[in-house]
MDAnalysis code that builds the backbone (N, CA, C; Angstrom):
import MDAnalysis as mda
import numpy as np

u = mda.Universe.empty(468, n_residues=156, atom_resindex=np.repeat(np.arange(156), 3), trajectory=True)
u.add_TopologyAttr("name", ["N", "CA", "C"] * 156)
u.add_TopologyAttr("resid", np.arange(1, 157))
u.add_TopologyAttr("resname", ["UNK", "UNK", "UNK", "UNK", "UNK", "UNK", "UNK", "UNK", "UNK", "UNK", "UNK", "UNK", "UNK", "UNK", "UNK", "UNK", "UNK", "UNK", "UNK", "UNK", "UNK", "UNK", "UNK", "UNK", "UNK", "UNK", "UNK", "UNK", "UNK", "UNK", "UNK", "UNK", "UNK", "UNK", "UNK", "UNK", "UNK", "UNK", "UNK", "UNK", "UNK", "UNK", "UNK", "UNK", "UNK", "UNK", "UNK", "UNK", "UNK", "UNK", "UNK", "UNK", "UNK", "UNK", "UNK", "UNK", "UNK", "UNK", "UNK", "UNK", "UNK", "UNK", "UNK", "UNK", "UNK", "UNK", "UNK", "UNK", "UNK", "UNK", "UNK", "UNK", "UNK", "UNK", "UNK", "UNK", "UNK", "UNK", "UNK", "UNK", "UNK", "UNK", "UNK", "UNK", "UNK", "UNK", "UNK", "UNK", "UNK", "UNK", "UNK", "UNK", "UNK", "UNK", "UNK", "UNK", "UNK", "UNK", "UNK", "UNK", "UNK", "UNK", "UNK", "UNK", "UNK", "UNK", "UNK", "UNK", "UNK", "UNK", "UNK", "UNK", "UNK", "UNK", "UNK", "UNK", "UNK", "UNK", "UNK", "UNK", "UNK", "UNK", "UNK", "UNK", "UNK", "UNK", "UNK", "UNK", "UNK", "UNK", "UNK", "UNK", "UNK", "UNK", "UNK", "UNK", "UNK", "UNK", "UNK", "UNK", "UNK", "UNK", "UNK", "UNK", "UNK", "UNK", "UNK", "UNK", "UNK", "UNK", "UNK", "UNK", "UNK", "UNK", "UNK", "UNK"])
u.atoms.positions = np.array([
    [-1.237, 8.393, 18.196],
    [-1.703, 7.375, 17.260],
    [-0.654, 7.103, 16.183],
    [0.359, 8.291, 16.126],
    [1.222, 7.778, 14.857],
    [2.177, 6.448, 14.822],
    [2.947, 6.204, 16.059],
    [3.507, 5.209, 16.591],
    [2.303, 3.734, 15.996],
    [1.159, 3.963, 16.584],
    [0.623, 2.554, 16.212],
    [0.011, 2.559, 14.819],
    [0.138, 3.434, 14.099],
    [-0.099, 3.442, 12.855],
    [1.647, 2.946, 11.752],
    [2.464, 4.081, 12.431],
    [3.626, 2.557, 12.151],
    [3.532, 1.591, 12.247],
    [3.664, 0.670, 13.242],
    [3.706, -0.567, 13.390],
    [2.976, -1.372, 12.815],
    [1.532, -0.817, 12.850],
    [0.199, -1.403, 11.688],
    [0.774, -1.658, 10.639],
    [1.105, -0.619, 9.723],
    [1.972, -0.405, 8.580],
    [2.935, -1.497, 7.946],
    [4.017, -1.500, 9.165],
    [5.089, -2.491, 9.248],
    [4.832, -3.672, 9.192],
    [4.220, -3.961, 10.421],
    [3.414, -5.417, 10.384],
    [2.484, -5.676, 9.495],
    [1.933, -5.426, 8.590],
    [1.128, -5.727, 7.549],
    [2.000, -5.760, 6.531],
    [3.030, -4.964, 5.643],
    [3.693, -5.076, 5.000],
    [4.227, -6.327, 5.209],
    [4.904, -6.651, 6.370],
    [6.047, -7.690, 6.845],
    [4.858, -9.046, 6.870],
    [3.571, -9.066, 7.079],
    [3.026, -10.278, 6.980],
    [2.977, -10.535, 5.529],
    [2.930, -9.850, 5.038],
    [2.551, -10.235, 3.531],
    [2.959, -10.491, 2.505],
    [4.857, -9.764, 2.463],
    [5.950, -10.137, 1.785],
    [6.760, -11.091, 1.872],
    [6.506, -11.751, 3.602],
    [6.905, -12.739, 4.095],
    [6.215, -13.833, 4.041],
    [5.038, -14.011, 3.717],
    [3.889, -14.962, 3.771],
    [3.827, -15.521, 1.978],
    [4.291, -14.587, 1.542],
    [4.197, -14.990, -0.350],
    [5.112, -15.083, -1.051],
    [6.625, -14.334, -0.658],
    [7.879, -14.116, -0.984],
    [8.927, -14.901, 0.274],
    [8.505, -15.347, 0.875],
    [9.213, -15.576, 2.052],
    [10.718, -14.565, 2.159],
    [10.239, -12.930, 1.934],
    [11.381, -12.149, 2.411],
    [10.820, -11.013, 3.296],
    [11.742, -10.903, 4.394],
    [11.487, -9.952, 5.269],
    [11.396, -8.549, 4.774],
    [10.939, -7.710, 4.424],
    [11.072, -6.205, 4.048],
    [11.545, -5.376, 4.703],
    [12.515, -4.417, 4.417],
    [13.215, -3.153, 5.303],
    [12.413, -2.070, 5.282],
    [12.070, -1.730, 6.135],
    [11.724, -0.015, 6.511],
    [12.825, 0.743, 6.142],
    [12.783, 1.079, 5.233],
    [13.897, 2.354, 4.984],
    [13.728, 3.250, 5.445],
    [12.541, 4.260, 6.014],
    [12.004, 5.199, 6.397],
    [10.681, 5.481, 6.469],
    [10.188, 6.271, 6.628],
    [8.800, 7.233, 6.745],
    [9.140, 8.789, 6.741],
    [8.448, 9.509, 6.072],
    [7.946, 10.753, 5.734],
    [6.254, 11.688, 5.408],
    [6.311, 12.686, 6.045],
    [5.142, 13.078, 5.448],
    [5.489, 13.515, 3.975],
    [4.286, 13.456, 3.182],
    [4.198, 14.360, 2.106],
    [3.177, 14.902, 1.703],
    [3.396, 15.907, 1.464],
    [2.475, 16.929, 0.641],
    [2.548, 17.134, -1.190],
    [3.359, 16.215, -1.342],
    [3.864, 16.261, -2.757],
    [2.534, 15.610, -3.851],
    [2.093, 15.654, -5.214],
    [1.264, 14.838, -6.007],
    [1.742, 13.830, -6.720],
    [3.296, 13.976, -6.524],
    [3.851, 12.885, -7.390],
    [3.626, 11.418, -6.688],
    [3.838, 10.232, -7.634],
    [3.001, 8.659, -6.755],
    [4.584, 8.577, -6.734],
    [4.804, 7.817, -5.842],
    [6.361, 6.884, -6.021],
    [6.281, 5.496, -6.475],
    [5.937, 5.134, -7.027],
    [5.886, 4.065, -7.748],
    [5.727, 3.887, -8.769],
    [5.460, 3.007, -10.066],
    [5.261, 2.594, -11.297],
    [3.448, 2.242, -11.245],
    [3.054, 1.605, -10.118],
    [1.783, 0.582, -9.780],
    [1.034, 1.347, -9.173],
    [0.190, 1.587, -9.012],
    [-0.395, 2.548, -7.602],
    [-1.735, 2.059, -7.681],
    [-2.323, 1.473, -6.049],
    [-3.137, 0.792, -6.235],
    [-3.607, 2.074, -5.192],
    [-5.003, 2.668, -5.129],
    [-5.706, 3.306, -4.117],
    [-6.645, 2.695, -3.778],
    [-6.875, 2.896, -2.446],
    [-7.812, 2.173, -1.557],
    [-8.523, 3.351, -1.063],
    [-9.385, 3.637, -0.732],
    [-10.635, 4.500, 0.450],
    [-10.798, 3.845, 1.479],
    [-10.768, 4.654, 2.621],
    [-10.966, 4.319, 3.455],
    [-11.843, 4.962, 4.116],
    [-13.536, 4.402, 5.033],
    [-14.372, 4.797, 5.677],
    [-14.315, 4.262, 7.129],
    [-14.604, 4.963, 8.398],
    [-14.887, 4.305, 9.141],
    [-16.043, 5.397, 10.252],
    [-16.639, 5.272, 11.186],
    [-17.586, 6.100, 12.093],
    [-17.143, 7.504, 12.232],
    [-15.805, 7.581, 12.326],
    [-15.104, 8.462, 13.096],
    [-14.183, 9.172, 12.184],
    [-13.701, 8.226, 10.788],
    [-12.276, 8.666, 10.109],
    [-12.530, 8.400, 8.784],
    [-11.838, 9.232, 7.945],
    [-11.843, 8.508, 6.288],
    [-10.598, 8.951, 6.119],
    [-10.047, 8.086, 5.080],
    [-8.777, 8.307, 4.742],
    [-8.016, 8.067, 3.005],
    [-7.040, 7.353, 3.154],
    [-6.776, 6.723, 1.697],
    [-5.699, 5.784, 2.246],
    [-5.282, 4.574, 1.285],
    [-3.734, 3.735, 1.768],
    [-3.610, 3.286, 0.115],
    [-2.687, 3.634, -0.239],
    [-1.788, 3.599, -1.005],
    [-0.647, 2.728, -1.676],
    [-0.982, 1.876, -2.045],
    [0.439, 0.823, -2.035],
    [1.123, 1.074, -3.411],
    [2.487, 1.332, -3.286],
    [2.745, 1.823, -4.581],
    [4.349, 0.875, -5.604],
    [4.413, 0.027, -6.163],
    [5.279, -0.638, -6.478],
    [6.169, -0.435, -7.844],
    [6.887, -1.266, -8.354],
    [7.653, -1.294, -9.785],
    [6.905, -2.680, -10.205],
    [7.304, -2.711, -11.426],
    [6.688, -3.673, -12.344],
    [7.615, -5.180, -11.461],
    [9.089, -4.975, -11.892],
    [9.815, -5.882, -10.650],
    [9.551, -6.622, -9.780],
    [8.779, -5.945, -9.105],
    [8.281, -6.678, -7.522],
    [6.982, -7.213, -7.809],
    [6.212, -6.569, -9.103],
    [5.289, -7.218, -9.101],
    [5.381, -8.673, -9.982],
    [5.878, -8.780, -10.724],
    [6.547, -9.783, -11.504],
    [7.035, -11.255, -10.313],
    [7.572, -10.791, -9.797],
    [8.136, -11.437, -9.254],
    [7.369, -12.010, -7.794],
    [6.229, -11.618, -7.767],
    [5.117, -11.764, -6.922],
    [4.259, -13.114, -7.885],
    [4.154, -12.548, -9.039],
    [3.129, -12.878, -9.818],
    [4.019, -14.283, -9.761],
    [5.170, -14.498, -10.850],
    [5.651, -15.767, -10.629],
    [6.065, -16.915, -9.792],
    [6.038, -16.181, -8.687],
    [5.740, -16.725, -7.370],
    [4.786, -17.508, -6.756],
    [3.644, -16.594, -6.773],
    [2.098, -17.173, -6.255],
    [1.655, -17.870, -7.834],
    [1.615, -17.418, -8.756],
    [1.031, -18.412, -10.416],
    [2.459, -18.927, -10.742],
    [3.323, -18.961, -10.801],
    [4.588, -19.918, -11.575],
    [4.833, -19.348, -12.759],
    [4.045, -17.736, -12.957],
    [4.381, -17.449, -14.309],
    [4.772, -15.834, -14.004],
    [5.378, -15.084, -14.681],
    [4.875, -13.693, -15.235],
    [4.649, -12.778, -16.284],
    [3.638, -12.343, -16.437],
    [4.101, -11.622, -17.754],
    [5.242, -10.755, -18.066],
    [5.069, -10.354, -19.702],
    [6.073, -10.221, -19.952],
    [6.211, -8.036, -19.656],
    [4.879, -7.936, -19.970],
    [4.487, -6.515, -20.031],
    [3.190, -6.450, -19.059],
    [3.065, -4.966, -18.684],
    [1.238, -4.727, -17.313],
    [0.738, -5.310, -18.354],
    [-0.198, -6.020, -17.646],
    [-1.797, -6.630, -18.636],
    [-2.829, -6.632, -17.488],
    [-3.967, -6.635, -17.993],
    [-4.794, -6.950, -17.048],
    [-4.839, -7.847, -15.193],
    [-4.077, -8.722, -16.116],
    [-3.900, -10.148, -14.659],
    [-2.995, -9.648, -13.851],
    [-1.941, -8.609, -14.541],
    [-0.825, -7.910, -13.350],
    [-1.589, -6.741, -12.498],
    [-2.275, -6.207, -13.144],
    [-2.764, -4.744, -12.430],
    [-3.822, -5.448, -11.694],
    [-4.236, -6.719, -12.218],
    [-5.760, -7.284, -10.954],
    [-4.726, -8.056, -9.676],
    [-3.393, -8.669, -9.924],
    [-2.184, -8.916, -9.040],
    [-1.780, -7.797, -8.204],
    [-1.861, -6.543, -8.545],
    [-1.244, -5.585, -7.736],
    [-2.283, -5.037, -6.869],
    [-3.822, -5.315, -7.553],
    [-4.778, -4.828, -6.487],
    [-5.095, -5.861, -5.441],
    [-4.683, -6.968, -5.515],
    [-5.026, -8.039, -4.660],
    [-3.584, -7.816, -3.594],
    [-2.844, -7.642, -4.135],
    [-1.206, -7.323, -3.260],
    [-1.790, -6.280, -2.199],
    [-2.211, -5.410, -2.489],
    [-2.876, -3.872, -2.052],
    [-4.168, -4.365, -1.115],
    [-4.905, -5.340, -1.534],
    [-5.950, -5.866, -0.661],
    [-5.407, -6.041, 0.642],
    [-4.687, -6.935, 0.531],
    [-3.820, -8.272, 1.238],
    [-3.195, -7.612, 2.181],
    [-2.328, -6.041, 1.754],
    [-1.044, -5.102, 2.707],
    [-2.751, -4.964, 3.849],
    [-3.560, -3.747, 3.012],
    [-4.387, -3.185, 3.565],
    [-5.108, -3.859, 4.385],
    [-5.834, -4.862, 4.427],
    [-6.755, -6.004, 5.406],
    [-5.611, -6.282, 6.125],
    [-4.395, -6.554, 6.225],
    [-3.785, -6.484, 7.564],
    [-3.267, -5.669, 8.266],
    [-3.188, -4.516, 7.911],
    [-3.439, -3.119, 8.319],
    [-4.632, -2.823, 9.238],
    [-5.945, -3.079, 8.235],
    [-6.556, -2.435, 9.751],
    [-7.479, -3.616, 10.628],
    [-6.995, -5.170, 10.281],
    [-6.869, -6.203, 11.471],
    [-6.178, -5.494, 12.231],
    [-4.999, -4.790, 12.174],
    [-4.070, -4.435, 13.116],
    [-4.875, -3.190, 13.888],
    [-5.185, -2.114, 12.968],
    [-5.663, -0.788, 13.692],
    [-6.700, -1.121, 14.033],
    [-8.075, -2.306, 14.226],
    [-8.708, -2.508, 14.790],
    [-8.580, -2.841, 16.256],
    [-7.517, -3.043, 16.443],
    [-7.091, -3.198, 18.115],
    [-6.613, -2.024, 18.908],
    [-7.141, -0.729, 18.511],
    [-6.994, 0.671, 18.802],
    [-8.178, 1.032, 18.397],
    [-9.295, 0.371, 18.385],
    [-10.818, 0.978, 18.842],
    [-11.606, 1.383, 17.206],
    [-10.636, 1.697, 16.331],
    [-11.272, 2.086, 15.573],
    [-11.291, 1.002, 14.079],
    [-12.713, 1.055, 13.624],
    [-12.741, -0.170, 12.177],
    [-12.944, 0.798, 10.832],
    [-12.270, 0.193, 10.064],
    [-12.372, 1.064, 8.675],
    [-12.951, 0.077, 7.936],
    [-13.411, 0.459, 6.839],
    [-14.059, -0.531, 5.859],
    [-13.028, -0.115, 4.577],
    [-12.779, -0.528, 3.487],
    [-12.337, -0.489, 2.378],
    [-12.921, -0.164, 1.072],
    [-12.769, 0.363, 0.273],
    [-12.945, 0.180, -1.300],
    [-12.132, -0.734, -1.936],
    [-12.842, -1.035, -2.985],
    [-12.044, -1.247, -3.855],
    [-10.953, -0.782, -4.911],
    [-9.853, -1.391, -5.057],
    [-8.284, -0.529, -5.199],
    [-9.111, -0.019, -6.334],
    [-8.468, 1.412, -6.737],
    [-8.156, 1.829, -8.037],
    [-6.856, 2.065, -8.709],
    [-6.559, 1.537, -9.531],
    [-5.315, 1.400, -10.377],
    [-5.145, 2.343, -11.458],
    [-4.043, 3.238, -11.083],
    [-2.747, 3.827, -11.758],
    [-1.496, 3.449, -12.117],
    [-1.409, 3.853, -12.998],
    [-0.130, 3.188, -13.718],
    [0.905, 4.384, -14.643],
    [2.260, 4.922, -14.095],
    [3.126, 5.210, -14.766],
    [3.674, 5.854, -13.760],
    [4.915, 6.829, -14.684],
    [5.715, 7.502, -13.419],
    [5.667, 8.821, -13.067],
    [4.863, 9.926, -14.465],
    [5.027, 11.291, -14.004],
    [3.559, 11.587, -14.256],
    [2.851, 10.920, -12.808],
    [1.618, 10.985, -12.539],
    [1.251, 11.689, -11.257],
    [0.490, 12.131, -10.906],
    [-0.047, 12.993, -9.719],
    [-1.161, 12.811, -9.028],
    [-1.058, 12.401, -7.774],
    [-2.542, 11.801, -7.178],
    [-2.713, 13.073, -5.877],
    [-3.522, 13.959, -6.952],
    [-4.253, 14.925, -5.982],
    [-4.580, 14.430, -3.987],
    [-5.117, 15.229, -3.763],
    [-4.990, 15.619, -2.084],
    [-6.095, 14.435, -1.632],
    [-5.449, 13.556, -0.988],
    [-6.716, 12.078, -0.424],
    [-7.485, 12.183, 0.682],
    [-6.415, 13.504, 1.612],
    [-6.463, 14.063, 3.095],
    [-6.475, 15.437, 3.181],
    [-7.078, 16.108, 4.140],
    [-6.524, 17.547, 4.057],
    [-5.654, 17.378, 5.063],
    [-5.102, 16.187, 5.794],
    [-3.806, 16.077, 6.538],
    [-2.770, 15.386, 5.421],
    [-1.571, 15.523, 5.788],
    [-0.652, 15.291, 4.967],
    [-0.738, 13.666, 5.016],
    [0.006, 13.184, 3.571],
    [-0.011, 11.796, 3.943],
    [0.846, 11.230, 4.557],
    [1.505, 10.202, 5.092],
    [3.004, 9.551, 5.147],
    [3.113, 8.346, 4.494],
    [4.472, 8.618, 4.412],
    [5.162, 7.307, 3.489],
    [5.313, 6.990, 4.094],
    [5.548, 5.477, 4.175],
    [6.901, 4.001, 4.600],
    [7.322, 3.694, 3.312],
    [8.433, 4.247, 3.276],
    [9.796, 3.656, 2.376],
    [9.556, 2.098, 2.734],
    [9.998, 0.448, 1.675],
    [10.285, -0.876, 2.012],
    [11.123, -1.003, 1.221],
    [12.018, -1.893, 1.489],
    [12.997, -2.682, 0.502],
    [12.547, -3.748, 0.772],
    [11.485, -4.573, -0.896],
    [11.820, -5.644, -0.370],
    [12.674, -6.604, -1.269],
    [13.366, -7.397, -0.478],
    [14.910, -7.719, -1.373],
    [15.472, -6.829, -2.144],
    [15.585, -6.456, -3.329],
    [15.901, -5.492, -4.002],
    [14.852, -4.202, -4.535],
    [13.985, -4.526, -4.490],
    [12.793, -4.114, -5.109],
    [12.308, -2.969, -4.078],
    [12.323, -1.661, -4.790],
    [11.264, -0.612, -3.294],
    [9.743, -1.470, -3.030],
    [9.011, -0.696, -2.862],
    [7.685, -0.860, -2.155],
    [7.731, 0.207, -1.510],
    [6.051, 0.860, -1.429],
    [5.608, 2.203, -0.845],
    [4.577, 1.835, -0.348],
    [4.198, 2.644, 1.032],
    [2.978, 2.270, 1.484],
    [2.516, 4.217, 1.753],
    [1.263, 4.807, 1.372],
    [1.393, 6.154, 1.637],
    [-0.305, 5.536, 2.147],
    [-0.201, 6.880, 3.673],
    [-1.291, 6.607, 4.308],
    [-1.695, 7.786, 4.937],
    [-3.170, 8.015, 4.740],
    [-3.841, 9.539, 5.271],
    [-5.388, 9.414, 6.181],
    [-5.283, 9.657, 7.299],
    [-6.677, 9.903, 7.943],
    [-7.087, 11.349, 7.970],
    [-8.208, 11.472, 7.989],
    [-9.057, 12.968, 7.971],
    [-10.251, 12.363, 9.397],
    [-10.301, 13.223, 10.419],
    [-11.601, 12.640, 11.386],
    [-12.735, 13.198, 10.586],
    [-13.822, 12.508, 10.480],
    [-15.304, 13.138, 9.943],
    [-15.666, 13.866, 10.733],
    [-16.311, 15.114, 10.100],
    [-16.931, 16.136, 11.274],
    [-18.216, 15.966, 11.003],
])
């Protein structure tokens, strides 16, 4: 399953940076981690439920990319996080995630979502989402990182 959980990943990222930014995003990598530190500035958390699985997905950004999202899709950005950026980064996080598991729905299994919860800074720690490790996808997009961290647990 890890292979098509890449590609899910990829392809959801890549629909969505490309669909609003018109830029392709790089996979820089993937890793597990066991670490609490977030990699990002933004950290939007999602829950994930489904019959069989619960999990977490993670989208984790810089102010940068979000800015530059924001002025993009509204023609404006702020100048500092405010409200309308952190409700921008959970809709960014909607947007990765719903095409994520459009995608992992074609491997049998449906997840449902929460709604993001938003964190914000850099020497922050987001306790254990999985008792399996999570993985990253490293993105570049244009200059800007982007993180996607993702964890299933099967329900017993």
């Amino acid at each position: 399953m890890g292979n098509t959980i890449a590609v899910a990943v990829k392809e959801a990222v890549d629909e969505v940076m490309n669909t609003y930014l018109g830029v392709r995003p790089e996979l820089l990598g993937t890793e597990a981690r066991k670490e609490d530190s977030v990699l990002g500035e933004i950290n939007s958390i999602i829950g994930l439920t489904g019959d069989r699985l619960q999990g977490a997905f993670v989208v984790s950004l810089n102010r940068d990319l979000l800015f530059k999202l924001m002025e993009t899709l509204l023609g404006d950005a702020p100048q500092e996080l405010n409200q309308e950026a952190l409700d921008m980064a959970g809709e960014v996080a909607n947007m990765i995630c719903g095409a994520f598991r459009r995608r992992f729905e074609n491997f049998g299994a449906t997840l449902r979502a929460s709604v993001p919860s938003m964190i914000t800074g850099r020497e922050l720690k987001l306790h254990s989402l999985c008792k399996s490790p999570r993985v990253a996808f490293r993105f570049k997009v244009g200059e800007h990182p982007l993180y996607i961290e993702f964890c299933l647990d099967k329900v017993q």
